[in-house]
HTML snippet that shows the backbone in 3Dmol.js (N, CA, C, O; Angstrom):
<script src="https://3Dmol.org/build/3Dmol-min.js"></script>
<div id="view" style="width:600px;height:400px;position:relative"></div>
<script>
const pdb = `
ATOM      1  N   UNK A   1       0.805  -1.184   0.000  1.00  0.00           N
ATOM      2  CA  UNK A   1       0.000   0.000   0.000  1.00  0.00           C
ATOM      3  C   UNK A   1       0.854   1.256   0.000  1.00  0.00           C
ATOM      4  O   UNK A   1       0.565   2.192  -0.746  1.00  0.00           O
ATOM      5  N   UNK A   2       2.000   1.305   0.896  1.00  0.00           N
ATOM      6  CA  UNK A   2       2.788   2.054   0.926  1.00  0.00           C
ATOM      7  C   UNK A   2       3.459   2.934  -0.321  1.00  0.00           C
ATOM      8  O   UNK A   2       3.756   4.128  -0.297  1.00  0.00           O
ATOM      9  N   UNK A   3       3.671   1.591  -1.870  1.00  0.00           N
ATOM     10  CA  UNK A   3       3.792   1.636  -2.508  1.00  0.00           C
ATOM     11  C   UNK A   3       3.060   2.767  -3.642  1.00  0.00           C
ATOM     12  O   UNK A   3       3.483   3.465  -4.564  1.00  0.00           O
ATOM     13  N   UNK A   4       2.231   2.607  -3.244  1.00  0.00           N
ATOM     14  CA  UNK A   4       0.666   2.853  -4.710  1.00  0.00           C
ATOM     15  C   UNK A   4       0.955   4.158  -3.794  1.00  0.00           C
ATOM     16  O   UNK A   4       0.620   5.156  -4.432  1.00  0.00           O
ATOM     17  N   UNK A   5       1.400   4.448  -2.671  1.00  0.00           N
ATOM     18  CA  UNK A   5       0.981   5.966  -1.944  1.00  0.00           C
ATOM     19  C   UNK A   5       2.182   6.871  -2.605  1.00  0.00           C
ATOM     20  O   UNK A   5       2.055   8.074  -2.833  1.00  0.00           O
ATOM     21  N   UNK A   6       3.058   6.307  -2.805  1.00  0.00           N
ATOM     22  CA  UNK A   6       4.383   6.845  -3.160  1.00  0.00           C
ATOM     23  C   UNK A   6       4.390   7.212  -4.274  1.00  0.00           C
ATOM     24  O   UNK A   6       4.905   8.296  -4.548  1.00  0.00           O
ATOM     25  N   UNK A   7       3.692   6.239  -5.456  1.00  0.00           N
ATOM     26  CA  UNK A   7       3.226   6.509  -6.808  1.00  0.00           C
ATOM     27  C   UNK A   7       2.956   7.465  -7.121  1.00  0.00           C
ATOM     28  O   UNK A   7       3.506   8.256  -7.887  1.00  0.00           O
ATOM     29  N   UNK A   8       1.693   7.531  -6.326  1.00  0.00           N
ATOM     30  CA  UNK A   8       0.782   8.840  -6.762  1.00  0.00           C
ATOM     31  C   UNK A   8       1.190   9.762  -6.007  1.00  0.00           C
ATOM     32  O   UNK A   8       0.111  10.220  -5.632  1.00  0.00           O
ATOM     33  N   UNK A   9       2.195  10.544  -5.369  1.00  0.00           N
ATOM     34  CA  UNK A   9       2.812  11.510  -4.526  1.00  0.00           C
ATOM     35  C   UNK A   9       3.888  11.753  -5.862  1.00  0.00           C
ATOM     36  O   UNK A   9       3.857  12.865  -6.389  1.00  0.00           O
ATOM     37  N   UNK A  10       4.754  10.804  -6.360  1.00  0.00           N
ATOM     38  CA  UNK A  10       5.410  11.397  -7.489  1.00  0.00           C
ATOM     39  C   UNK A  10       4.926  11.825  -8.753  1.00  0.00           C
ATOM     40  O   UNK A  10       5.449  12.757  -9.363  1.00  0.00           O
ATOM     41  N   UNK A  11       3.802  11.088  -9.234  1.00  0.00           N
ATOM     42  CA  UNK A  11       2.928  10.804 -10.339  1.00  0.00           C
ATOM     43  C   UNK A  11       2.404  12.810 -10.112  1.00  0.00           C
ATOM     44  O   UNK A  11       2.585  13.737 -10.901  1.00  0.00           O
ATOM     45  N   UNK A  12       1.786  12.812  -8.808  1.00  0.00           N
ATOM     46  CA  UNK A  12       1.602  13.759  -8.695  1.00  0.00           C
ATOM     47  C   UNK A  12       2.725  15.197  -9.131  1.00  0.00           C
ATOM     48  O   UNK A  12       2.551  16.003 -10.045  1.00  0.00           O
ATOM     49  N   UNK A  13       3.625  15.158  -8.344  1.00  0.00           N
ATOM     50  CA  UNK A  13       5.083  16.353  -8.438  1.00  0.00           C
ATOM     51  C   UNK A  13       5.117  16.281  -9.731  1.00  0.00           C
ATOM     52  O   UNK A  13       4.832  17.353 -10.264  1.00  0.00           O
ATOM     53  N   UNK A  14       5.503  14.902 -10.885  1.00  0.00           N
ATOM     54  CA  UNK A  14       5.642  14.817 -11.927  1.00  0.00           C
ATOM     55  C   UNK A  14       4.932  15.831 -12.924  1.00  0.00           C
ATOM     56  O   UNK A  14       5.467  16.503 -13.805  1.00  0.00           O
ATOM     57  N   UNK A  15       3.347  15.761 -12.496  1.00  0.00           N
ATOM     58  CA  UNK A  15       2.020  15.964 -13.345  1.00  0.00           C
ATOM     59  C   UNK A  15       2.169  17.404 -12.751  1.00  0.00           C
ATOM     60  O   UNK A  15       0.945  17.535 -12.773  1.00  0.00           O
ATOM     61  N   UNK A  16       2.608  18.639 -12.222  1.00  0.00           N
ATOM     62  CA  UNK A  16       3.056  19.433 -11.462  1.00  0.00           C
ATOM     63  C   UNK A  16       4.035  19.883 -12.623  1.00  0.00           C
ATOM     64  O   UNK A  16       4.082  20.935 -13.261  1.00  0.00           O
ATOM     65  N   UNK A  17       4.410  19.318 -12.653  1.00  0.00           N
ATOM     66  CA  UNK A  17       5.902  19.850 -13.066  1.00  0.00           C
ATOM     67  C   UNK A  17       6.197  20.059 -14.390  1.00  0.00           C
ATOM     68  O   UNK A  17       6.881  20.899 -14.974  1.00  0.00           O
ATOM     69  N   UNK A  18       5.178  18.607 -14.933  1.00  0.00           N
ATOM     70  CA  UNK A  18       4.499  18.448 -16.805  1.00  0.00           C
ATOM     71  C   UNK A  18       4.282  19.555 -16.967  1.00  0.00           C
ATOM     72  O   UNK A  18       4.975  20.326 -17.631  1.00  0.00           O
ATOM     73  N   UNK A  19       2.801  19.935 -16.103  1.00  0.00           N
ATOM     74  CA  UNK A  19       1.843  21.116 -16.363  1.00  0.00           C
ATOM     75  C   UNK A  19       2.608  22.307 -16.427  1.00  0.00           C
ATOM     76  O   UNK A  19       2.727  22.591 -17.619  1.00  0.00           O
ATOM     77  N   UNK A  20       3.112  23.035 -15.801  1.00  0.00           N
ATOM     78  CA  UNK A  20       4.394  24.030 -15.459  1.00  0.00           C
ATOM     79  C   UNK A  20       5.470  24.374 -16.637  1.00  0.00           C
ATOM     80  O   UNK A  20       5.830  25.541 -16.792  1.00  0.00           O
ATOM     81  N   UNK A  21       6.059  23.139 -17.609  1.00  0.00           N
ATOM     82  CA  UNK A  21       6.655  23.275 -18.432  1.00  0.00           C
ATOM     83  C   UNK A  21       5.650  23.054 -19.799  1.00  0.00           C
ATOM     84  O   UNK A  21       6.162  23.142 -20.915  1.00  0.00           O
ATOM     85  N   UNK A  22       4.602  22.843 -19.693  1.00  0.00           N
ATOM     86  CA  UNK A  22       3.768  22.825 -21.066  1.00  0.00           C
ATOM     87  C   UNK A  22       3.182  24.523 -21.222  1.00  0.00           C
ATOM     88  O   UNK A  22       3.156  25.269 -22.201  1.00  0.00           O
ATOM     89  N   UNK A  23       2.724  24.728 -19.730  1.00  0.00           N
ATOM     90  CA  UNK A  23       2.058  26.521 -19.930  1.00  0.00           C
ATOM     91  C   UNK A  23       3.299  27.600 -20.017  1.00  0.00           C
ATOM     92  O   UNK A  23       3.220  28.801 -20.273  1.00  0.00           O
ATOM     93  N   UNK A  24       4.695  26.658 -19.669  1.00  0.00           N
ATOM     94  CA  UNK A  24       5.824  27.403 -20.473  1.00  0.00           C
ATOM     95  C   UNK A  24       5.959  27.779 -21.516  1.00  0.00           C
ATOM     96  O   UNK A  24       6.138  28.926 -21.927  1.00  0.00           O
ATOM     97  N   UNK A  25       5.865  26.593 -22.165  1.00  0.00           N
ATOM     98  CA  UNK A  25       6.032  26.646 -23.612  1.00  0.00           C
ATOM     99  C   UNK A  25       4.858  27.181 -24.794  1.00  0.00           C
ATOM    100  O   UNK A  25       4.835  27.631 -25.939  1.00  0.00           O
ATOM    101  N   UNK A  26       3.949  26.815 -23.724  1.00  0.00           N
ATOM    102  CA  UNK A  26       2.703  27.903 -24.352  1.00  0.00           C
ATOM    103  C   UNK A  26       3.055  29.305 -24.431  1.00  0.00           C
ATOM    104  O   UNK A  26       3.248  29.858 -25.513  1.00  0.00           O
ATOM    105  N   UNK A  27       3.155  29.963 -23.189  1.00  0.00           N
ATOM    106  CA  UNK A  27       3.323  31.138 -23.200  1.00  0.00           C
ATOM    107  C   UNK A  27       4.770  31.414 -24.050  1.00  0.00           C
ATOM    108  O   UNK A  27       5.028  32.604 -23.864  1.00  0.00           O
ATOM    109  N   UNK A  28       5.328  31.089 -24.505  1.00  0.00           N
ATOM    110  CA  UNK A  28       6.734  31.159 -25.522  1.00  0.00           C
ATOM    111  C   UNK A  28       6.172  31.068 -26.759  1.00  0.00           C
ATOM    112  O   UNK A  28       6.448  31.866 -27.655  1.00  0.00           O
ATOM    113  N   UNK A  29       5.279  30.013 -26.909  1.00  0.00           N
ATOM    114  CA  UNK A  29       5.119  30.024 -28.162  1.00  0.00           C
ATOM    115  C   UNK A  29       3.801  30.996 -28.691  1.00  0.00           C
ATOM    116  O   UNK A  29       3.421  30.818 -29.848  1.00  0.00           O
ATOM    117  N   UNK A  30       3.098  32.035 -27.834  1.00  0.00           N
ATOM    118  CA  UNK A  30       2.521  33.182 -27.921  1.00  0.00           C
ATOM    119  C   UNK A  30       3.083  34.356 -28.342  1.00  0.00           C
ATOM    120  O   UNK A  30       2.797  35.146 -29.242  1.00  0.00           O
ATOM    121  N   UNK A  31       4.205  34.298 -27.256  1.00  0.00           N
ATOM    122  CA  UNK A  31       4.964  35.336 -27.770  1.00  0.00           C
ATOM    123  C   UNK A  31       6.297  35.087 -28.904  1.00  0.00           C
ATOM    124  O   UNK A  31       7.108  36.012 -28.868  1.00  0.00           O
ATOM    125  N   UNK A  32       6.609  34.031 -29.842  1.00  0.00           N
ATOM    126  CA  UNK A  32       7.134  33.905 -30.639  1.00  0.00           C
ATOM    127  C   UNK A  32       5.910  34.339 -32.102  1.00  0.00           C
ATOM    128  O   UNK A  32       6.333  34.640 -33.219  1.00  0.00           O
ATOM    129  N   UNK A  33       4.553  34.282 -31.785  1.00  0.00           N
ATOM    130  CA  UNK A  33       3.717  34.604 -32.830  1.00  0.00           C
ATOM    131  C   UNK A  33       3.740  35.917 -33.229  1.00  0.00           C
ATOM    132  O   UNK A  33       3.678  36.509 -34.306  1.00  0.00           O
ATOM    133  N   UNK A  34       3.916  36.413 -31.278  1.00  0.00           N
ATOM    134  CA  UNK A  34       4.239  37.646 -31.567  1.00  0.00           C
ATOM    135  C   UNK A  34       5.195  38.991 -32.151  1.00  0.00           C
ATOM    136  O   UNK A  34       5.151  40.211 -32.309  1.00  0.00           O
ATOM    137  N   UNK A  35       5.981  37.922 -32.317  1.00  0.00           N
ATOM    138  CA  UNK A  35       7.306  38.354 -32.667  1.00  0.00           C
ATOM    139  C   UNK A  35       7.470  38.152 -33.936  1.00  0.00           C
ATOM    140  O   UNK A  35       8.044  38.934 -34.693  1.00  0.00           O
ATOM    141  N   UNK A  36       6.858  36.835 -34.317  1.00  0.00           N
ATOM    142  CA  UNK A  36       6.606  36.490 -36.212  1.00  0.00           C
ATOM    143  C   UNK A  36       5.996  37.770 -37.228  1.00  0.00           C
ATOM    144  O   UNK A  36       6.334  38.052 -38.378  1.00  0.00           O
ATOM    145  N   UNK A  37       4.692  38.595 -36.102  1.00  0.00           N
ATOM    146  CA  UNK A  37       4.207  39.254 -37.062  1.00  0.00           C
ATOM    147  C   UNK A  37       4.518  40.670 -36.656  1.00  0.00           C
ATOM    148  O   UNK A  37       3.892  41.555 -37.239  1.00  0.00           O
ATOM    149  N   UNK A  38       5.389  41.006 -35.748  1.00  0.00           N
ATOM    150  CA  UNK A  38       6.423  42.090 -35.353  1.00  0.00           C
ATOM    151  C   UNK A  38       7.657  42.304 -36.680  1.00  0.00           C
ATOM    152  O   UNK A  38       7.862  43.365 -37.270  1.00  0.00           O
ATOM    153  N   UNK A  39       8.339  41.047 -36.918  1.00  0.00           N
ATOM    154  CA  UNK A  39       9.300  40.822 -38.068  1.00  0.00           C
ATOM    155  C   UNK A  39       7.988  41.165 -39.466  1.00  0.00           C
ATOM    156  O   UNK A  39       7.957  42.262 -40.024  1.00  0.00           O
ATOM    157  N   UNK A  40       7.249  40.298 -39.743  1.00  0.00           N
ATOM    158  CA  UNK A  40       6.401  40.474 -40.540  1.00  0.00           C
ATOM    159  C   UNK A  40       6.070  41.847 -41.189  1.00  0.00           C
ATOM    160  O   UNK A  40       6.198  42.254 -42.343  1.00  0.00           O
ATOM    161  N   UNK A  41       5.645  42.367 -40.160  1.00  0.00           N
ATOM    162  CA  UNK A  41       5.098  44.207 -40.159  1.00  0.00           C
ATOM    163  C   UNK A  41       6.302  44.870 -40.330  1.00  0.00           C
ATOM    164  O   UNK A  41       6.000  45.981 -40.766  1.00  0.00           O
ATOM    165  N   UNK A  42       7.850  44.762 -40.190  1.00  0.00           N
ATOM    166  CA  UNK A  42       8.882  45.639 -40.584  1.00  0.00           C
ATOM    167  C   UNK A  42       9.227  45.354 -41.982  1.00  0.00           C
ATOM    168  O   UNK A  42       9.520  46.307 -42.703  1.00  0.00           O
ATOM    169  N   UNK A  43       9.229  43.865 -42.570  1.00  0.00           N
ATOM    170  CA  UNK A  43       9.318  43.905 -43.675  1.00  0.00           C
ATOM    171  C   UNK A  43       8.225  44.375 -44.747  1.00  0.00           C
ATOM    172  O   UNK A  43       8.547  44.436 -45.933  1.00  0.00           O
ATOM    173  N   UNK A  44       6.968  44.697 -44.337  1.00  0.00           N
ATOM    174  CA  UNK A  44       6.016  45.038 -44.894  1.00  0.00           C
ATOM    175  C   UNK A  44       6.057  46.447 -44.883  1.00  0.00           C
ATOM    176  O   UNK A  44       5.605  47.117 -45.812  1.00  0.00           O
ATOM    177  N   UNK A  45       6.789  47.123 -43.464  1.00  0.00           N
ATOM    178  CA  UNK A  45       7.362  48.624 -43.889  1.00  0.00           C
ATOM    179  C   UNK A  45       7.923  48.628 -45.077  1.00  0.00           C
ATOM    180  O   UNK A  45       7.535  49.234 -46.076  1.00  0.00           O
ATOM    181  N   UNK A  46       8.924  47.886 -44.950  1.00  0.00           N
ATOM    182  CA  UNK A  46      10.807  48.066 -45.913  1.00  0.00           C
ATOM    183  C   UNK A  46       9.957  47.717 -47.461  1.00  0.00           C
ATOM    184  O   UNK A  46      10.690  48.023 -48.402  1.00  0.00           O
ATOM    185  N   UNK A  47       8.867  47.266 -47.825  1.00  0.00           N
ATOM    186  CA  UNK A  47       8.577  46.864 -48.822  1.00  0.00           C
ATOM    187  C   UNK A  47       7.813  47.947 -49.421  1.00  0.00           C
ATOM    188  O   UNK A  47       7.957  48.311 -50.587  1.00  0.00           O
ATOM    189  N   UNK A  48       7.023  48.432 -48.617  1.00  0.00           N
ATOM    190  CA  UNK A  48       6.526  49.653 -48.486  1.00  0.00           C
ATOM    191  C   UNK A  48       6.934  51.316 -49.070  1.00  0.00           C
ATOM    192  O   UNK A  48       6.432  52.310 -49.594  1.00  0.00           O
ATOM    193  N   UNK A  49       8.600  50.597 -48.386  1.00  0.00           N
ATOM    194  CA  UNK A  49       9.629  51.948 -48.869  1.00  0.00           C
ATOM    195  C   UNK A  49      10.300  52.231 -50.101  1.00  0.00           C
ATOM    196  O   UNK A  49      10.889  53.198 -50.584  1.00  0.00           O
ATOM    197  N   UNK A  50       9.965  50.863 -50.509  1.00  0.00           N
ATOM    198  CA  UNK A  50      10.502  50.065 -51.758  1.00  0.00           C
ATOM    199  C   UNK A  50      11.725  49.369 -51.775  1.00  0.00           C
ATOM    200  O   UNK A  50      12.321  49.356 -52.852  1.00  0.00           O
ATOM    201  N   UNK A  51      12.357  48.637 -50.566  1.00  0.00           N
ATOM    202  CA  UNK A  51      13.233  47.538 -50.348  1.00  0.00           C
ATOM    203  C   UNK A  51      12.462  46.243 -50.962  1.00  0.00           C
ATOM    204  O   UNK A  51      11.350  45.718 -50.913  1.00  0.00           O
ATOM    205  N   UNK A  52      13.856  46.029 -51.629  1.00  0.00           N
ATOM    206  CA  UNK A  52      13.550  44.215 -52.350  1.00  0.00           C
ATOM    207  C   UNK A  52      13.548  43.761 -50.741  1.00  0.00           C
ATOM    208  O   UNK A  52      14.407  44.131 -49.941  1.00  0.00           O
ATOM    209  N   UNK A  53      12.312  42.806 -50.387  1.00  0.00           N
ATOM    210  CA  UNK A  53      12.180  41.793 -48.892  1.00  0.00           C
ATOM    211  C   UNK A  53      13.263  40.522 -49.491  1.00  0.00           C
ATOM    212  O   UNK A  53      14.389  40.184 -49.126  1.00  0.00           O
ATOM    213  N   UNK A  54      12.932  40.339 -49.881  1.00  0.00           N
ATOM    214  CA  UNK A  54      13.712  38.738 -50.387  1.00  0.00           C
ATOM    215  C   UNK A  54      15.071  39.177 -50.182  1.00  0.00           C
ATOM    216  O   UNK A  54      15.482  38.613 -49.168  1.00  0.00           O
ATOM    217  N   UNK A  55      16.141  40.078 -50.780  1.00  0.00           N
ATOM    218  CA  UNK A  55      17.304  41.007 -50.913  1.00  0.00           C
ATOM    219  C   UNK A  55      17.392  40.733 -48.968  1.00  0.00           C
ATOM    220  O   UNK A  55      17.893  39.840 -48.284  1.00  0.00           O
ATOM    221  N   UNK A  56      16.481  42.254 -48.566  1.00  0.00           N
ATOM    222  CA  UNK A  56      16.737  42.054 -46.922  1.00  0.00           C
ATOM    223  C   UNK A  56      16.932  40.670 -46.030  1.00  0.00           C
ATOM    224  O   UNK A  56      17.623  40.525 -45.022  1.00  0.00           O
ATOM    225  N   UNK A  57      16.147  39.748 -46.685  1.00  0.00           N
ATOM    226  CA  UNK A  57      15.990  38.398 -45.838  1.00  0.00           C
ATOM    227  C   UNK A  57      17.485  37.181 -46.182  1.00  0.00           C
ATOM    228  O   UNK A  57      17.829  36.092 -45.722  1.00  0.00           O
ATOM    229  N   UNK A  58      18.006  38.105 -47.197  1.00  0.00           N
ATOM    230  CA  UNK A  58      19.355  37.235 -47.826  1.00  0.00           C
ATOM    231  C   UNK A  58      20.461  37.942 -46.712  1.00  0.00           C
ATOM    232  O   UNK A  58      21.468  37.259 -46.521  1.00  0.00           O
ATOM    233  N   UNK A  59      20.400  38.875 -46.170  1.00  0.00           N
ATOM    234  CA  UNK A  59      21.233  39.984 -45.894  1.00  0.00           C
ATOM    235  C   UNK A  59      21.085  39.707 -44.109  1.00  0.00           C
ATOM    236  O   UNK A  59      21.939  39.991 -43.268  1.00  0.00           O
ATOM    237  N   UNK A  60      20.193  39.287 -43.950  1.00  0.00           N
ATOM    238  CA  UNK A  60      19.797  38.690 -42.209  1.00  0.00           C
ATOM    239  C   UNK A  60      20.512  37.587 -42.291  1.00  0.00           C
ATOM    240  O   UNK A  60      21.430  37.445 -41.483  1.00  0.00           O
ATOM    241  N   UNK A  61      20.224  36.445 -43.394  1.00  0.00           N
ATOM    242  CA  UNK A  61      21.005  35.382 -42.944  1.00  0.00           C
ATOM    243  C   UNK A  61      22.126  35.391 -43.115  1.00  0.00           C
ATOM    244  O   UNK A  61      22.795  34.653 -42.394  1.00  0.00           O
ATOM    245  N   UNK A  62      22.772  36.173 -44.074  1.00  0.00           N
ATOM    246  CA  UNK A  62      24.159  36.473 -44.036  1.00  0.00           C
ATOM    247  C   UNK A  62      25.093  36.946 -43.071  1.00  0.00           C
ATOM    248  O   UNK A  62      26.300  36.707 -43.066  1.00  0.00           O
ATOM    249  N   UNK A  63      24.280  37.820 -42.035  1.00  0.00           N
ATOM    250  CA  UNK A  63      24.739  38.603 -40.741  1.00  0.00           C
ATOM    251  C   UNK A  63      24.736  37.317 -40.097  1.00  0.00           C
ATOM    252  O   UNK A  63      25.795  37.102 -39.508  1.00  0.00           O
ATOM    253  N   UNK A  64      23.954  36.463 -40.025  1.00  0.00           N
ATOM    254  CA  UNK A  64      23.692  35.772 -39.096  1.00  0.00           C
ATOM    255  C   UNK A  64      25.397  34.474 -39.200  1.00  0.00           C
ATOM    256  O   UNK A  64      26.015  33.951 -38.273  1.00  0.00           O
ATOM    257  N   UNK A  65      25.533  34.419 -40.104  1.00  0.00           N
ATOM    258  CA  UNK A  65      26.679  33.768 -40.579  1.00  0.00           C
ATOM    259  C   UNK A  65      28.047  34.612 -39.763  1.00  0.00           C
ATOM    260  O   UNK A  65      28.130  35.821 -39.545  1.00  0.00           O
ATOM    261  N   UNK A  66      29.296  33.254 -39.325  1.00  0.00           N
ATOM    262  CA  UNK A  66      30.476  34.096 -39.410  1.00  0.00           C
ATOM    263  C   UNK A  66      31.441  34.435 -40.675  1.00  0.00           C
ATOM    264  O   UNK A  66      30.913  34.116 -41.740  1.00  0.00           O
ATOM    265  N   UNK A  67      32.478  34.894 -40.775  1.00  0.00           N
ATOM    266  CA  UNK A  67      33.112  35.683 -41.773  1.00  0.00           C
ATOM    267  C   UNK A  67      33.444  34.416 -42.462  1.00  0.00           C
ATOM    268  O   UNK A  67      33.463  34.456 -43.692  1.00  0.00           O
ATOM    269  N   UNK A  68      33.624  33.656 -42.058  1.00  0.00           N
ATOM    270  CA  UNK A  68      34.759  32.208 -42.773  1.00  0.00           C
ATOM    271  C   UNK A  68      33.558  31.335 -43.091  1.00  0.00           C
ATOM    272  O   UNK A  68      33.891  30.548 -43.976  1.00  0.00           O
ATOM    273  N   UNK A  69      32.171  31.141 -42.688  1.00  0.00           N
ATOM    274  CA  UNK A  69      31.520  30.074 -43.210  1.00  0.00           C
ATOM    275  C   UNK A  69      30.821  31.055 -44.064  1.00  0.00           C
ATOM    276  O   UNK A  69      29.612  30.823 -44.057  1.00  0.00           O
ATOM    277  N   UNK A  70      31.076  31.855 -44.644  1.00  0.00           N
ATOM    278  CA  UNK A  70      30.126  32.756 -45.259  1.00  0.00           C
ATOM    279  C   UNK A  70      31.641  32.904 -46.975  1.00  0.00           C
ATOM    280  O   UNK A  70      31.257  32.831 -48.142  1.00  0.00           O
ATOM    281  N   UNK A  71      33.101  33.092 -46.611  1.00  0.00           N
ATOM    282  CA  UNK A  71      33.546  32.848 -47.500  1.00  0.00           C
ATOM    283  C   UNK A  71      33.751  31.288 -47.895  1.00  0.00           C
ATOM    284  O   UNK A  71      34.161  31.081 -49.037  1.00  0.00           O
ATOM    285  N   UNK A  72      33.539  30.329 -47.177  1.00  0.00           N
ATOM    286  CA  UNK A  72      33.224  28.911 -47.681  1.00  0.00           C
ATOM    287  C   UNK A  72      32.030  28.873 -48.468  1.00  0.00           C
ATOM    288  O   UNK A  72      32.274  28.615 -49.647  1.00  0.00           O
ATOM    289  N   UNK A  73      30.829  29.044 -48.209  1.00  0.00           N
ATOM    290  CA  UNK A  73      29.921  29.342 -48.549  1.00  0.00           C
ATOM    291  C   UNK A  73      30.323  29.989 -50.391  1.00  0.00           C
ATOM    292  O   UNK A  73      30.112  29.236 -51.342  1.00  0.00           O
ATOM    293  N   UNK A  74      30.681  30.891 -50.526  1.00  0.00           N
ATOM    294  CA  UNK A  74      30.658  31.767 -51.907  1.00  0.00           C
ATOM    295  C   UNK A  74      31.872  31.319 -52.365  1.00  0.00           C
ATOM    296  O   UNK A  74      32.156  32.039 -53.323  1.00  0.00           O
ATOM    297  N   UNK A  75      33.022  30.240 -52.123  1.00  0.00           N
ATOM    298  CA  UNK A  75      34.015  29.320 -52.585  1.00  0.00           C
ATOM    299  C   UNK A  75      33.109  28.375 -53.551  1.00  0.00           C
ATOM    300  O   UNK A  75      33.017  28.330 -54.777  1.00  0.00           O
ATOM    301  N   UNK A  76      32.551  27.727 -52.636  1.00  0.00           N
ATOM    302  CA  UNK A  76      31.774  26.415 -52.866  1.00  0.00           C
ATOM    303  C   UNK A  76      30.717  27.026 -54.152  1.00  0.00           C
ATOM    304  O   UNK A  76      30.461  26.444 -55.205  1.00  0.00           O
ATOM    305  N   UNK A  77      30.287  28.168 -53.768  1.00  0.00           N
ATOM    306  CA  UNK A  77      28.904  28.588 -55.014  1.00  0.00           C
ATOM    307  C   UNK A  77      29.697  28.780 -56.005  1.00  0.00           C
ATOM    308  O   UNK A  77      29.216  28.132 -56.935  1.00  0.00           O
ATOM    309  N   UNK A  78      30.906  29.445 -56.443  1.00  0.00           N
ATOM    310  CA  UNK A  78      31.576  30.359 -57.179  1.00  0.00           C
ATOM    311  C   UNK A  78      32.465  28.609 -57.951  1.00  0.00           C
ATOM    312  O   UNK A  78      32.855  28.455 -59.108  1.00  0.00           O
ATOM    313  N   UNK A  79      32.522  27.660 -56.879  1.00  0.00           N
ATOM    314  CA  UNK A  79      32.614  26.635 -57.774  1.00  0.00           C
ATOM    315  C   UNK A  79      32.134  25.566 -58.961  1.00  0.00           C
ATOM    316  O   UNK A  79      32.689  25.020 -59.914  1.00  0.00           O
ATOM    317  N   UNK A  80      30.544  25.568 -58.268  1.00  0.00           N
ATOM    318  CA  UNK A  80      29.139  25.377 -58.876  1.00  0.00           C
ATOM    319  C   UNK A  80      28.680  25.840 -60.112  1.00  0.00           C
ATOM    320  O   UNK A  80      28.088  25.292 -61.043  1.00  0.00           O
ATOM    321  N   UNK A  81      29.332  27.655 -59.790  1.00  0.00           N
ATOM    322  CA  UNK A  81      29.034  28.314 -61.249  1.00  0.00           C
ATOM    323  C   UNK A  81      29.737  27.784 -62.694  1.00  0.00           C
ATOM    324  O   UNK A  81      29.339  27.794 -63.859  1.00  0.00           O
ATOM    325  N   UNK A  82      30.987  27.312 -62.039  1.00  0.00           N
ATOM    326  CA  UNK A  82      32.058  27.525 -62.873  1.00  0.00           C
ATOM    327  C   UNK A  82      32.262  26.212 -63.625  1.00  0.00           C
ATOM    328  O   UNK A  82      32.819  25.950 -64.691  1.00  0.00           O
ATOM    329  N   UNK A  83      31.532  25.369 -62.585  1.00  0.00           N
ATOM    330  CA  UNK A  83      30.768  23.976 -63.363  1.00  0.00           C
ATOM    331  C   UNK A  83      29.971  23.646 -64.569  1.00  0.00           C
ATOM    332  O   UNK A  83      30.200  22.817 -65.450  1.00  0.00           O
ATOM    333  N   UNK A  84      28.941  24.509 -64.413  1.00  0.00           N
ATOM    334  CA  UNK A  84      27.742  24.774 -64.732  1.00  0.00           C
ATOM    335  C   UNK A  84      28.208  26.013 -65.484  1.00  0.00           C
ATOM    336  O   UNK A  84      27.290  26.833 -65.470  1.00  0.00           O
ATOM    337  N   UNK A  85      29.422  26.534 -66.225  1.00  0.00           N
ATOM    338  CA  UNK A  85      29.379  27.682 -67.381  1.00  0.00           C
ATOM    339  C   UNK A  85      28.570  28.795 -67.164  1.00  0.00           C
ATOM    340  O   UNK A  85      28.174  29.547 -68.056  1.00  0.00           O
ATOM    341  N   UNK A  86      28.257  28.927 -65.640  1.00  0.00           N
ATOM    342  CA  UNK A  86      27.374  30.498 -65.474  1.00  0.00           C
ATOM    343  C   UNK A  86      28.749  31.255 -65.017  1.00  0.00           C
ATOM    344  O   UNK A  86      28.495  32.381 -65.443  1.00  0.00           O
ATOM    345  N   UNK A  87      29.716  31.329 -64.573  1.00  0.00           N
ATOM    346  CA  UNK A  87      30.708  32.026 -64.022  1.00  0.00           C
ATOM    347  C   UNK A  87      31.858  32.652 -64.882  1.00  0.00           C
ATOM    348  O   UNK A  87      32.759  33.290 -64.337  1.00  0.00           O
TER     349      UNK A  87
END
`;
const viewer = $3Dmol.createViewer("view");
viewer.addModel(pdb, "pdb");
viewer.setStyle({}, {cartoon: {color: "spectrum"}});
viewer.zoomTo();
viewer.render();
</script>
């Protein structure tokens, strides 16, 4: 009996603790929507202003890159071209 008491005392903390990290991730993933159509609405400025979006969104992931996987990166393309007679 002792047993089944112990169960449900952890079962419990467990189901505690589930709940706690699910309304976490809820509330994260609210405010990541919010943030989707925060990004959303600036590029809809910049498009607005007459920025190419596609151009800007090449130019984020590029920042997002460091200096050396970004000249690997345009090695490797600039090799591709040169394959393929576009270069």
């Amino acid at each position: 009996m002792a047993d089944t008491s112990k169960q449900t005392e952890d079962t419990g903390v467990a189901a505690d603790q589930l709940k706690s990290i699910i309304e976490r991730i809820e509330r994260l993933e609210e405010e990541k929507a919010g943030i989707a159509g925060d990004i959303k609405d600036v590029y809809s400025e910049a498009k607005a202003n007459g920025f190419d979006v596609k151009v800007l969104r090449k130019i984020i992931s590029l920042r997002k890159k460091d200096h050396a996987e970004r000249q690997e990166e345009d090695a490797i393309l600039e090799l591709y071209l040169q394959a393929l007679g576009m270069a």
